[in-house]
SERO-4910 file (N, C-alpha, C, O; in steps of 0.05 Angstrom, whole numbers):
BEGIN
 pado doro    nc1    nc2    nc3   cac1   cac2   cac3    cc1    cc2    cc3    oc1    oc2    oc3
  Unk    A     17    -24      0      0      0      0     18     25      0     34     21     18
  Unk    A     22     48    -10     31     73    -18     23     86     -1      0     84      6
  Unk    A     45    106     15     41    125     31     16    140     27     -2    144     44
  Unk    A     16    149     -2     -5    173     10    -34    159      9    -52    176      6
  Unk    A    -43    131     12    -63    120      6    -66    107     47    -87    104     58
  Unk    A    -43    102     58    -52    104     89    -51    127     94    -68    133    111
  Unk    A    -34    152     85    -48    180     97    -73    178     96    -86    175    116
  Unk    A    -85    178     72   -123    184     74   -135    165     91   -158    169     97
  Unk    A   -121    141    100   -135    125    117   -136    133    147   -154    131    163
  Unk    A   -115    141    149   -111    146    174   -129    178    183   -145    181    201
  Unk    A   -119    199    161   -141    221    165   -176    212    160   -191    229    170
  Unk    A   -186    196    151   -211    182    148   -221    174    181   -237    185    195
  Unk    A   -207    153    186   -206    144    219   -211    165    240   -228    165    258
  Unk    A   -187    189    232   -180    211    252   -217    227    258   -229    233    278
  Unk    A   -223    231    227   -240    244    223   -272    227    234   -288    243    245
  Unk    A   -279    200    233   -290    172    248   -295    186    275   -315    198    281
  Unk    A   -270    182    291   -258    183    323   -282    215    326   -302    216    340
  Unk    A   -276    230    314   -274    255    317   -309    260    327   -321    263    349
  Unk    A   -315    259    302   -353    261    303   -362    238    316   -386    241    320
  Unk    A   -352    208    328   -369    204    339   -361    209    371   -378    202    388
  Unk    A   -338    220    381   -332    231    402   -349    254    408   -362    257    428
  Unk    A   -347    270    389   -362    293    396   -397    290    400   -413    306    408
  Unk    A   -400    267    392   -435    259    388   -436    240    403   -455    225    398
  Unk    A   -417    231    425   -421    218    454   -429    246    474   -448    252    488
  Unk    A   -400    262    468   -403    282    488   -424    304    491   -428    319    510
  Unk    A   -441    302    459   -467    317    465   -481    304    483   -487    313    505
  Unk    A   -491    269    469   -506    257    484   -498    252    521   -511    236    535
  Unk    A   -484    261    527   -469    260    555   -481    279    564   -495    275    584
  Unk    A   -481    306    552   -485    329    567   -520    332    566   -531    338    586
  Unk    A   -527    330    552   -559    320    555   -565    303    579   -573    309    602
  Unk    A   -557    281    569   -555    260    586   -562    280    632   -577    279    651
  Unk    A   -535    297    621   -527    300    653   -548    316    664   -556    317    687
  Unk    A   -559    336    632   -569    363    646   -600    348    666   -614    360    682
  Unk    A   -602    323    658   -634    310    672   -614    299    707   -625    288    726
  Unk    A   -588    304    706   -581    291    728   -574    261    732   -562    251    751
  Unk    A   -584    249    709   -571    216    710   -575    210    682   -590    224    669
  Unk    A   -560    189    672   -556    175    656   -582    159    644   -597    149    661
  Unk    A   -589    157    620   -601    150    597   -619    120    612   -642    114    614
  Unk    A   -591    106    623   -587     76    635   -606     76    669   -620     59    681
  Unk    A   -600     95    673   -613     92    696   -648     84    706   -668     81    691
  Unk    A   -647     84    716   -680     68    726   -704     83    728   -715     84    749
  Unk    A   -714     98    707   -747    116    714   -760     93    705   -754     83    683
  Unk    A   -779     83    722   -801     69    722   -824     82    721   -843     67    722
  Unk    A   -831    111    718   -856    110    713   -849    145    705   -828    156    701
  Unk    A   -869    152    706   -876    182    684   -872    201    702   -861    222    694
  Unk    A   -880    196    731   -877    213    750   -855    215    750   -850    239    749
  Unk    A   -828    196    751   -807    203    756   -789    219    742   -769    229    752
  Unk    A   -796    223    715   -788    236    694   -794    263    696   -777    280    694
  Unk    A   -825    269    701   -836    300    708   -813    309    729   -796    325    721
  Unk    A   -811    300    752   -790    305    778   -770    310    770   -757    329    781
  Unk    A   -755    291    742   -733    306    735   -728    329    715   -709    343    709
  Unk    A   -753    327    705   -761    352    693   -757    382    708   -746    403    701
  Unk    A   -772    372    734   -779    402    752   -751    410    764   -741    432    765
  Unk    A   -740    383    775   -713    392    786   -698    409    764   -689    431    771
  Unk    A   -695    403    745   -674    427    723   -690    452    723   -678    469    710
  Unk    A   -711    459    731   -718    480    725   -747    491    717   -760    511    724
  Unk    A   -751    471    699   -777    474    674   -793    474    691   -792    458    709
  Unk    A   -814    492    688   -833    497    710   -862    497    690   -882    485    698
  Unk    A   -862    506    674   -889    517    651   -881    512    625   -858    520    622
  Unk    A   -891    503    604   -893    504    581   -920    513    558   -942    503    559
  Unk    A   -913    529    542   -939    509    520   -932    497    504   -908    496    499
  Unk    A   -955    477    485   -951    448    479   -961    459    453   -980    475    456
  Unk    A   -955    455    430   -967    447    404   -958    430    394   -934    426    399
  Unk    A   -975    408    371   -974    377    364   -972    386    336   -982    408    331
  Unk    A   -958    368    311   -958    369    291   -963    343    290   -956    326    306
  Unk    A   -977    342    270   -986    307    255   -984    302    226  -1003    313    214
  Unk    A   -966    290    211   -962    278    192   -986    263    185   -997    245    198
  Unk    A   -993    274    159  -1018    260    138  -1009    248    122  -1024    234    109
  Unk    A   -977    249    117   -972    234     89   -972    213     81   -969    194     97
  Unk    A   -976    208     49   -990    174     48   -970    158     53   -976    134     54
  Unk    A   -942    165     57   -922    145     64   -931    132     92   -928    109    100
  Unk    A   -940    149    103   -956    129    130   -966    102    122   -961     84    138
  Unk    A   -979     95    103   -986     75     96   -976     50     91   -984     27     95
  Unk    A   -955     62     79   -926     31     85   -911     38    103   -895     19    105
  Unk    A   -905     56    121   -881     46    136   -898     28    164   -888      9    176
  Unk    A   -908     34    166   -912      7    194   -914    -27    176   -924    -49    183
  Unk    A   -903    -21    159   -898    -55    145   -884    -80    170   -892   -103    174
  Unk    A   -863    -64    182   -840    -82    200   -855    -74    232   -860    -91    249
  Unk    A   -861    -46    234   -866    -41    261   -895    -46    268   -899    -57    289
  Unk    A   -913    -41    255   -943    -45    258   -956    -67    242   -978    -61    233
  Unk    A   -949    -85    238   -965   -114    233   -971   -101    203   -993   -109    195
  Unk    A   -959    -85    188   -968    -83    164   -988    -60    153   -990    -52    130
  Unk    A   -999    -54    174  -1021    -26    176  -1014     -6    178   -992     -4    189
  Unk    A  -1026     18    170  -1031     40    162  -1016     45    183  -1013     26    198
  Unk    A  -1002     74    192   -995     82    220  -1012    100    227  -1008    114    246
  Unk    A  -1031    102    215  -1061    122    224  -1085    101    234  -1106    109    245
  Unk    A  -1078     69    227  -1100     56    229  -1123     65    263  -1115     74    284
  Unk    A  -1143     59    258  -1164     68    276  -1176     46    273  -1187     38    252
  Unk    A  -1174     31    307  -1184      5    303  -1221     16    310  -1231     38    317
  Unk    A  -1229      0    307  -1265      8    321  -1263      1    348  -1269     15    367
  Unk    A  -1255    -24    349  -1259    -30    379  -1248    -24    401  -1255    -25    425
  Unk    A  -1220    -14    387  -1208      8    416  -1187    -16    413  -1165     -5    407
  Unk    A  -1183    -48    414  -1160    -60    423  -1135    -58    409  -1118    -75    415
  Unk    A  -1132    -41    392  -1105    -34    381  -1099     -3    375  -1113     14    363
  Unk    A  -1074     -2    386  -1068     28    388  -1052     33    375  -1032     19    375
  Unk    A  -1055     59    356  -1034     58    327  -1011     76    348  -1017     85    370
  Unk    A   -983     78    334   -960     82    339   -963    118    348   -945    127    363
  Unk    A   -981    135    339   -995    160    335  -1007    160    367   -995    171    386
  Unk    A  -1026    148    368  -1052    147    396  -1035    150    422  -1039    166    441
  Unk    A  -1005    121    416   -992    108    450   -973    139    442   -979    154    460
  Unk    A   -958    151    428   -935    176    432   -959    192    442   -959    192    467
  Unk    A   -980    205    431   -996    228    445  -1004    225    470  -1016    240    485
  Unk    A   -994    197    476  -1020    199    505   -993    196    528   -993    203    552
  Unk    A   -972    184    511   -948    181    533   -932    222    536   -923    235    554
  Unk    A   -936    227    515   -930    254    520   -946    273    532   -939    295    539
  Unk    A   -967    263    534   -994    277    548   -994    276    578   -997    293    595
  Unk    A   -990    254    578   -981    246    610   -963    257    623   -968    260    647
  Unk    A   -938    267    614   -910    268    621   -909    297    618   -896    305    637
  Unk    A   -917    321    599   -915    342    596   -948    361    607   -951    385    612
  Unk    A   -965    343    607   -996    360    611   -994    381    641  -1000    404    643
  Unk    A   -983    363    660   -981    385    680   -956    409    680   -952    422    700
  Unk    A   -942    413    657   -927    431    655   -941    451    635   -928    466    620
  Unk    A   -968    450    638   -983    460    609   -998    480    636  -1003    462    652
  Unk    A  -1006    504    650  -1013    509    664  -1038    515    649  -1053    498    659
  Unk    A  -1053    528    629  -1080    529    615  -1094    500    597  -1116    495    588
  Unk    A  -1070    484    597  -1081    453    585  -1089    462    545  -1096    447    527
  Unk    A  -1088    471    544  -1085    488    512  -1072    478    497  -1048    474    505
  Unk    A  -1077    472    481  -1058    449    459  -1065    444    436  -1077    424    428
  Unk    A  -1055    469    419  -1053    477    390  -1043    444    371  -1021    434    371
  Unk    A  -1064    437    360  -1049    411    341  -1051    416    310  -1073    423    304
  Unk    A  -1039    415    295  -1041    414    267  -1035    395    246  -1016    379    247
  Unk    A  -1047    396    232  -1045    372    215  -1029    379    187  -1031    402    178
  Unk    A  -1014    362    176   -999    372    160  -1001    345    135  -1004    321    142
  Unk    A  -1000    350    112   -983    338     82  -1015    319     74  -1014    300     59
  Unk    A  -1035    327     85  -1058    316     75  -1072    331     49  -1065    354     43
  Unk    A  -1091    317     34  -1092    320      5  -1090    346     -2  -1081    356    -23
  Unk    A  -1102    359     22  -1110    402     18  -1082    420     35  -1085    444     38
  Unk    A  -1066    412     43  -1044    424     54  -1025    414     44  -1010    431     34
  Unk    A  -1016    389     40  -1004    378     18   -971    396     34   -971    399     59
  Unk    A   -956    403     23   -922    415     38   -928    443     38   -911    459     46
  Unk    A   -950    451     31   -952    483     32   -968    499     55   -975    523     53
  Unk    A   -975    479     79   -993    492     92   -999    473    113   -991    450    108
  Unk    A  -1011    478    137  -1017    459    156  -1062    463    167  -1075    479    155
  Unk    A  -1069    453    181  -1096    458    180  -1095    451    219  -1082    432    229
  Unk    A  -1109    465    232  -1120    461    255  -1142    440    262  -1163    436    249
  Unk    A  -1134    429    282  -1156    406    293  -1182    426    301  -1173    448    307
  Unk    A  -1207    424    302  -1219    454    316  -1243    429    327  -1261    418    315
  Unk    A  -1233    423    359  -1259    406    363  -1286    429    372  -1288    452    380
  Unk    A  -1308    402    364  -1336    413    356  -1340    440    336  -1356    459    335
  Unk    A  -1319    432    321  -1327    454    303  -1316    484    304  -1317    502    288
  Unk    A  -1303    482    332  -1289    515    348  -1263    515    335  -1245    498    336
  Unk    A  -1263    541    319  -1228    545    322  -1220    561    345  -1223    585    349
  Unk    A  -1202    533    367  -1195    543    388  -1183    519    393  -1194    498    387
  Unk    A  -1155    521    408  -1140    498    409  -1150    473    434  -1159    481    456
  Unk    A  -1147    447    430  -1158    424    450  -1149    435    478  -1131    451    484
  Unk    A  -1164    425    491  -1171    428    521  -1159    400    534  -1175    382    538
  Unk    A  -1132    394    543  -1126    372    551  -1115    353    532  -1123    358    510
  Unk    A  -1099    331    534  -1091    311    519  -1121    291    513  -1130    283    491
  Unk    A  -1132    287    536  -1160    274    523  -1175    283    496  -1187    268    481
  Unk    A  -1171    304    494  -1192    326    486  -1175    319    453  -1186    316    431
  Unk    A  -1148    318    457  -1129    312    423  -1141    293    417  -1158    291    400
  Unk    A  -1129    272    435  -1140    234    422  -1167    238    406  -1174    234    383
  Unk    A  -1180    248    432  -1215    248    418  -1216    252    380  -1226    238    362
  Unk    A  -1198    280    381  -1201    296    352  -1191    284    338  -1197    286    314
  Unk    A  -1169    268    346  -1151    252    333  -1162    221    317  -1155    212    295
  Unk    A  -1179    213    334  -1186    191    330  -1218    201    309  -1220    192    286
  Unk    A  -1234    213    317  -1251    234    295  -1243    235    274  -1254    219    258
  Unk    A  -1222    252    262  -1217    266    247  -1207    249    221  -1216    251    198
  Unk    A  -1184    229    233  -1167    205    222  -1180    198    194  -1175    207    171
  Unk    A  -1203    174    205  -1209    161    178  -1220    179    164  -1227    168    143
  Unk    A  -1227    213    164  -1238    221    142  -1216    236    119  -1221    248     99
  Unk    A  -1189    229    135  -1165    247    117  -1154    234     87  -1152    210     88
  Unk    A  -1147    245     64  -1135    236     45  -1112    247     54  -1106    270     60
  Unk    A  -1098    219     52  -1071    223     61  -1053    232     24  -1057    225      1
  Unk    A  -1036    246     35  -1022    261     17   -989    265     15   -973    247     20
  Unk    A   -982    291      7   -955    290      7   -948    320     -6   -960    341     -3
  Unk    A   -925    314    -18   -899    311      5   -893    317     30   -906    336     38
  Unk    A   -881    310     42   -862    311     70   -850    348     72   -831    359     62
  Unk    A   -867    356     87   -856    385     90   -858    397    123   -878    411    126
  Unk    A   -837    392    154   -848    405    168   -847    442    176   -851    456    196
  Unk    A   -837    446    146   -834    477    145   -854    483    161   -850    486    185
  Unk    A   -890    487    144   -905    499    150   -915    492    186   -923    511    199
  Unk    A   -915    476    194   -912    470    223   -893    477    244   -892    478    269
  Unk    A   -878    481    225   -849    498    247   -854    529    244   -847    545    262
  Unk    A   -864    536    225   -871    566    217   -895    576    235   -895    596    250
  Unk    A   -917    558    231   -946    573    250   -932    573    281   -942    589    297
  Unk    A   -909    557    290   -907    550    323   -893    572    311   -901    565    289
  Unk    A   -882    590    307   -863    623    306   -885    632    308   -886    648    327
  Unk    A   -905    630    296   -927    649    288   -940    651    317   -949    673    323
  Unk    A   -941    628    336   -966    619    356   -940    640    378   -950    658    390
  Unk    A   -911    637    382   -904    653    396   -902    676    397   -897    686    419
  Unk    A   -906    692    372   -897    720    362   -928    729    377   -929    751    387
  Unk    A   -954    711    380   -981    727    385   -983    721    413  -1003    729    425
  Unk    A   -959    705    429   -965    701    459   -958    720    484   -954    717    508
  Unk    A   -959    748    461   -943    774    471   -917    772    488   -901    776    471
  Unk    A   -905    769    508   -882    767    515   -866    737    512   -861    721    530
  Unk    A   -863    736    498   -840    704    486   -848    691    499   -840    700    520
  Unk    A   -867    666    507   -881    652    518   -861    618    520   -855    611    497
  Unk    A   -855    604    535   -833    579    519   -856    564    513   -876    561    527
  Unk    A   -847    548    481   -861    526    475   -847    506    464   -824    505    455
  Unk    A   -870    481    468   -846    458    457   -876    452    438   -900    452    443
  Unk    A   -855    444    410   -872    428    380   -861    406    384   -838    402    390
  Unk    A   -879    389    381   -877    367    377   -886    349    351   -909    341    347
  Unk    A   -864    343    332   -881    332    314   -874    301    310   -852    290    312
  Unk    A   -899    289    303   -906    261    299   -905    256    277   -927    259    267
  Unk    A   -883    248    256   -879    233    231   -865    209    229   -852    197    247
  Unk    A   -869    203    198   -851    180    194   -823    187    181   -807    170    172
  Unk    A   -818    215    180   -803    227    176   -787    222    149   -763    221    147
  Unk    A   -806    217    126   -793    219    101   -788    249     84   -801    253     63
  Unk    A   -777    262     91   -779    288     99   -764    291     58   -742    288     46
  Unk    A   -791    298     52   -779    319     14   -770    345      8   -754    353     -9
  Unk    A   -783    358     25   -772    386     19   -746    393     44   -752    409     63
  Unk    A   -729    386     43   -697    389     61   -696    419     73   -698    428     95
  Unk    A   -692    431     40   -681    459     52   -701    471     67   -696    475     90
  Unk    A   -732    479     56   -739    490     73   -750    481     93   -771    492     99
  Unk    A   -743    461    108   -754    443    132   -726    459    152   -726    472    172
  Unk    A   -707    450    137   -680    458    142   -680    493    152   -676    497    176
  Unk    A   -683    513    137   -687    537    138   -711    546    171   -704    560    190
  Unk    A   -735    533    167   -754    531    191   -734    526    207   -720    545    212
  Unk    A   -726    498    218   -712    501    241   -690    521    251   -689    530    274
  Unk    A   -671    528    229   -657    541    242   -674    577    244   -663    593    259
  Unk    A   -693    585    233   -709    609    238   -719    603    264   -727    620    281
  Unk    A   -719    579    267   -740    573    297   -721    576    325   -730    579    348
  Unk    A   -697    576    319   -687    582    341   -672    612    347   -649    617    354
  Unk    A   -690    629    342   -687    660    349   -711    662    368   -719    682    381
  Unk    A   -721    635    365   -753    637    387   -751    622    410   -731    607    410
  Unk    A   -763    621    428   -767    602    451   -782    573    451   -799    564    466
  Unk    A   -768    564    427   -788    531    415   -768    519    413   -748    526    401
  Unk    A   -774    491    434   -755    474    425   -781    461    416   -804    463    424
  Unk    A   -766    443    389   -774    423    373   -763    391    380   -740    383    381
  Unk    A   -784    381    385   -781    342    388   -795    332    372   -820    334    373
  Unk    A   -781    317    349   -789    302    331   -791    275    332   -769    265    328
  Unk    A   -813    257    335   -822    232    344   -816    210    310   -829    208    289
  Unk    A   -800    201    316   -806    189    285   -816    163    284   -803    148    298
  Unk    A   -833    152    272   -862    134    281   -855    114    244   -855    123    221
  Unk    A   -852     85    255   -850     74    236   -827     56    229   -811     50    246
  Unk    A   -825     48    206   -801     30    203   -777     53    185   -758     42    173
  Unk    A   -778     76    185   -754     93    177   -749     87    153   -766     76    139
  Unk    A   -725     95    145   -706    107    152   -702    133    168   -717    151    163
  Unk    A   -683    137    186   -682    168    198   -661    182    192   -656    198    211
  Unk    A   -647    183    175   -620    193    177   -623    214    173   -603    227    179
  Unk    A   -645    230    163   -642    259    158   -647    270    184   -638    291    193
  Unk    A   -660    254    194   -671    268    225   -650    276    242   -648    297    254
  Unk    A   -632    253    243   -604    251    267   -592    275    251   -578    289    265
  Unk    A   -594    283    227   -579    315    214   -579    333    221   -561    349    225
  Unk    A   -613    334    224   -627    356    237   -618    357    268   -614    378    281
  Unk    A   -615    337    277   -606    331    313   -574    353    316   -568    372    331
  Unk    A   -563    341    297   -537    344    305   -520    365    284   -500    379    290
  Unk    A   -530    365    264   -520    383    231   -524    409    228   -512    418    208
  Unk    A   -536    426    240   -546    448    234   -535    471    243   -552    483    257
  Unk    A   -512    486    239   -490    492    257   -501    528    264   -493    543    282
  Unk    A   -520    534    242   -526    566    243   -552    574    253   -566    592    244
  Unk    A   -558    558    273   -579    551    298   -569    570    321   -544    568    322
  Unk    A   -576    584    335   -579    603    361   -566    579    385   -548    578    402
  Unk    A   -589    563    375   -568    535    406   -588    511    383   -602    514    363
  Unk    A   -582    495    396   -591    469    391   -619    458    399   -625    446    420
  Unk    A   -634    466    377   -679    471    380   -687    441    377   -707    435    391
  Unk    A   -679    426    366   -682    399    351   -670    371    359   -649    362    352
  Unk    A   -695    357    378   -695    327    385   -700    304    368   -724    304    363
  Unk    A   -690    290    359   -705    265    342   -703    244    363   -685    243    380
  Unk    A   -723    229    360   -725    204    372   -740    182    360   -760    187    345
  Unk    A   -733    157    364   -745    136    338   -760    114    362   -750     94    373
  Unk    A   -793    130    365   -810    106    386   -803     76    381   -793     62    399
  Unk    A   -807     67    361   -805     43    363   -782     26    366   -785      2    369
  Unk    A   -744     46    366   -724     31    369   -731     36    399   -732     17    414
  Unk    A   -736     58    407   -737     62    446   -748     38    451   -736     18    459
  Unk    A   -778     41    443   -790     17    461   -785     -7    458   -787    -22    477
  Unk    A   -779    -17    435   -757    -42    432   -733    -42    453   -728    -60    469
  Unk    A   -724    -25    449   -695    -30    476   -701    -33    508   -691    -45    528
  Unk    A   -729    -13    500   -741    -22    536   -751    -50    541   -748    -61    563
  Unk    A   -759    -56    528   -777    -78    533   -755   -105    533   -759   -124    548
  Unk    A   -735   -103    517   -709   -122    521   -694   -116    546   -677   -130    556
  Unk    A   -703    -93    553   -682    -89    581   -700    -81    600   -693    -66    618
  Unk    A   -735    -97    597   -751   -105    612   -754    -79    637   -750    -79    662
  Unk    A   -762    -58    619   -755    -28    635   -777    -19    623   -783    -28    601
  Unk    A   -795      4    639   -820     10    627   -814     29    603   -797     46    598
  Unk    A   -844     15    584   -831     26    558   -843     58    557   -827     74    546
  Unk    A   -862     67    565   -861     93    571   -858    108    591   -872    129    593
  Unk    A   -836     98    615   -823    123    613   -803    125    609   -794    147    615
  Unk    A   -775     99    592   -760    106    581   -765    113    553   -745    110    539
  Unk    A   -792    124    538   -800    135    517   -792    167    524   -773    179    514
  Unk    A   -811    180    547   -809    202    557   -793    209    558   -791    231    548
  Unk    A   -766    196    572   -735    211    579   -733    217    557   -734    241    550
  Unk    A   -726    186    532   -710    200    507   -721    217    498   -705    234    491
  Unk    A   -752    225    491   -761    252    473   -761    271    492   -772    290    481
  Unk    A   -753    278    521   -744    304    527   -724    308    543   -724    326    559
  Unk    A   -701    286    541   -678    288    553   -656    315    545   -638    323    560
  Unk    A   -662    326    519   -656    355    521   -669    378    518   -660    399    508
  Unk    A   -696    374    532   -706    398    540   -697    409    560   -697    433    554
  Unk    A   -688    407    586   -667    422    606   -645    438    594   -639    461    601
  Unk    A   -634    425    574   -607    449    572   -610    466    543   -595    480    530
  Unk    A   -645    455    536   -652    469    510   -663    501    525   -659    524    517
  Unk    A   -676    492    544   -691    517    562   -672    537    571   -674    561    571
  Unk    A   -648    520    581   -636    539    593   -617    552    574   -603    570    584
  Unk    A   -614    547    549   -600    559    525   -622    588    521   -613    611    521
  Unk    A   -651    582    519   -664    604    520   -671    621    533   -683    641    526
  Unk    A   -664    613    562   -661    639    576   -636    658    575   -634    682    581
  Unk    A   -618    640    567   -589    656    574   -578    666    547   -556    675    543
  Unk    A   -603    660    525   -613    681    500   -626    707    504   -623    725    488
  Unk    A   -637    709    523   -666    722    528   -689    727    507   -701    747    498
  Unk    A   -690    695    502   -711    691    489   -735    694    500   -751    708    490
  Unk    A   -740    678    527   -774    674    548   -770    707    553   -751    722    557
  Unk    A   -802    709    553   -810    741    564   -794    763    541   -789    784    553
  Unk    A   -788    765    524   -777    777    496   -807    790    479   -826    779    468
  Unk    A   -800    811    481   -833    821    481   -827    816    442   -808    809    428
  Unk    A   -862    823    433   -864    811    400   -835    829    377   -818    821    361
  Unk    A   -844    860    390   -830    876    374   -799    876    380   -788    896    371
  Unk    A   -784    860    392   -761    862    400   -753    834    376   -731    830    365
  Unk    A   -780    816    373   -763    796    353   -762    808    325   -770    830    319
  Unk    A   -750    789    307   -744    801    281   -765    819    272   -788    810    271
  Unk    A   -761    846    263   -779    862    249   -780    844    218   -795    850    199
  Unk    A   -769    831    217   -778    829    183   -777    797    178   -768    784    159
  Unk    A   -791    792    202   -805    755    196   -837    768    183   -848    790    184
  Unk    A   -841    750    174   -861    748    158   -875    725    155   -874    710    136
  Unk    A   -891    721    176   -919    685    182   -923    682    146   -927    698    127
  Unk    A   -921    659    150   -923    636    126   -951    630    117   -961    610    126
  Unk    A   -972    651     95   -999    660     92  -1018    636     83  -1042    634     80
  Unk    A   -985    609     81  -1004    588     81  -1007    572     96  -1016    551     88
  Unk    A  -1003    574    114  -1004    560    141  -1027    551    150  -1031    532    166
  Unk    A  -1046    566    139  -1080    559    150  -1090    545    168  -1109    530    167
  Unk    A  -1069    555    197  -1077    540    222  -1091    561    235  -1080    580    225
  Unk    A  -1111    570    253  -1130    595    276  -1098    601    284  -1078    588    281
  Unk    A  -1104    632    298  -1139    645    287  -1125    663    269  -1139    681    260
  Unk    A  -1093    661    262  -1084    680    239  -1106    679    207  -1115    699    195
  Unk    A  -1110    659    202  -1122    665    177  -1156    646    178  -1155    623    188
  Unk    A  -1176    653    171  -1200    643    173  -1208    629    151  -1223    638    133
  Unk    A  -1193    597    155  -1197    573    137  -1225    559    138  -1239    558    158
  Unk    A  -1228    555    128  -1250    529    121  -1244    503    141  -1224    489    143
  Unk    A  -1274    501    158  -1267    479    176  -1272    454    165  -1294    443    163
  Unk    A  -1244    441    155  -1244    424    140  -1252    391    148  -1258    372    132
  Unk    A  -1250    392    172  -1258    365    180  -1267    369    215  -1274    350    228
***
């Protein structure tokens, strides 16, 4: 073998060592900001809230994004017996991959919700399609759910009447949560949460959203639901270098609860840790921004809400379902 052909090997390796050192020592410092290790023992939801409160986090608001796209339809091939990942059983005895994340996040974050208010939107279905997102509006109200019960309900409603669609865009869902903080008059903190299978088509401007999103007080946790691939997601985790701090969680439900369940550990609440094991040192990046309490006119004069967004009460859509 020729010198300069183990140089590139050895700078290849160097370069190996490098990024995944540095992508231990993120996951470390996450890891610490909850006070223990990934490995350690929460058995139940309560114990997670506790380590929630101990870092700090006292209040949040909550908005839900939900993936309509028809790729839902094959990826639970490996993870869901083959079915839809929207499926809606009638009889209640099977719970799609969608129902068990909302209700385990519901649990775990609802009492950090002090008004229970919980903006959800629906996104990449036949009429929003990558250009726009649509509000859940139960009984017909545009006004955001009342409680995590109050989502499922709309959720489970709403479901079988959607044409599922496309492409993969969570621009417009990262855009209305700018929009929902810019109207919460003094920088209000919120966490988005979105639920996909994360075949994500439009890059850049999914790409562009996130890093706009962190001049705001939103951290983003992205649930990715299905048999994957995720690699764009872990990009978004870790790739995005012209971000304010680091807005963006991925987590993949179904490898978590697979690992719990082999290491015979409850599967939601080692679900809970991983999708907000960096919310502690995401919060505290935004205060020591002075992002929280940042009154509207101090943020960018020249953002401009996304006119297709067609989530309440910025624009007065058609109550579509």
């Amino acid at each position: 073998m020729d010198p300069f052909t183990i140089i590139l090997i050895i700078l290849a390796i160097i370069a190996i060592y490098s990024k995944t050192k540095k992508a231990n020592a993120q996951q470390t410092t996450s890891q610490s900001a909850l006070g223990l290790a990934i490995g350690d023992n929460y058995n139940s939801i309560e114990e997670v809230q506790d380590a929630l409160r101990k870092t700090g986090l006292e209040s949040c608001n909550l908005i839900i994004g939900i993936d309509y796209t028809k790729s839902n339809e094959e990826q639970g091939r490996k993870t869901f017996g083959g079915r839809s990942l929207h499926y809606i059983d009638p009889v209640g005895d099977i719970v799609n991959p969608y129902e068990k994340v909302i209700s385990i996040i519901g649990r775990t974050l609802e009492k950090f919700d002090d008004d229970k208010l919980i903006d959800v939107l629906g996104f990449g279905d036949d009429k929003c399609r990558d250009f726009g997102c649509f509000p859940f509006c139960p009984n017909g109200e545009y006004r955001p759910c009342r409680g995590f019960e109050e989502v499922l309900h709309e959720y489970r409603r709403i479901t079988p009447h959607i044409k599922l669609s496309g492409p993969t865009n969570f621009a417009p869902v990262i855009e209305k949560a700018i929009e929902t903080v810019m109207q919460s008059g003094r920088g209000q903190y919120h966490i988005l949460i979105i639920l996909a299978d994360g075949l994500v088509v439009n890059e850049k401007e999914t790409e562009e959203a996130i890093v706009r999103a962190s001049n705001y007080p939103i951290s983003i946790v992205m649930v990715g639901l299905g048999d994957g691939p995720f690699d764009l997601m872990h990009n978004y985790d870790d790739e995005l270098p012209q971000r304010k701090f680091d807005n963006f969680q991925f987590v993949h439900w179904d490898e978590v609860a697979k690992k719990a369940r082999e290491a015979k550990k409850s599967v939601d609440a080692t679900f809970a840790l991983h999708a907000l094991m960096e919310i502690p040192e995401q919060y505290s990046a935004i205060k020591k921004l002075g992002l929280v309490g940042k009154r509207r006119d101090d943020f960018n004069p020249n953002y401009v809400p996304n006119p297709n967004s067609g989530a309440y009460p910025t624009i007065n859509v058609p109550k579509m379902y």
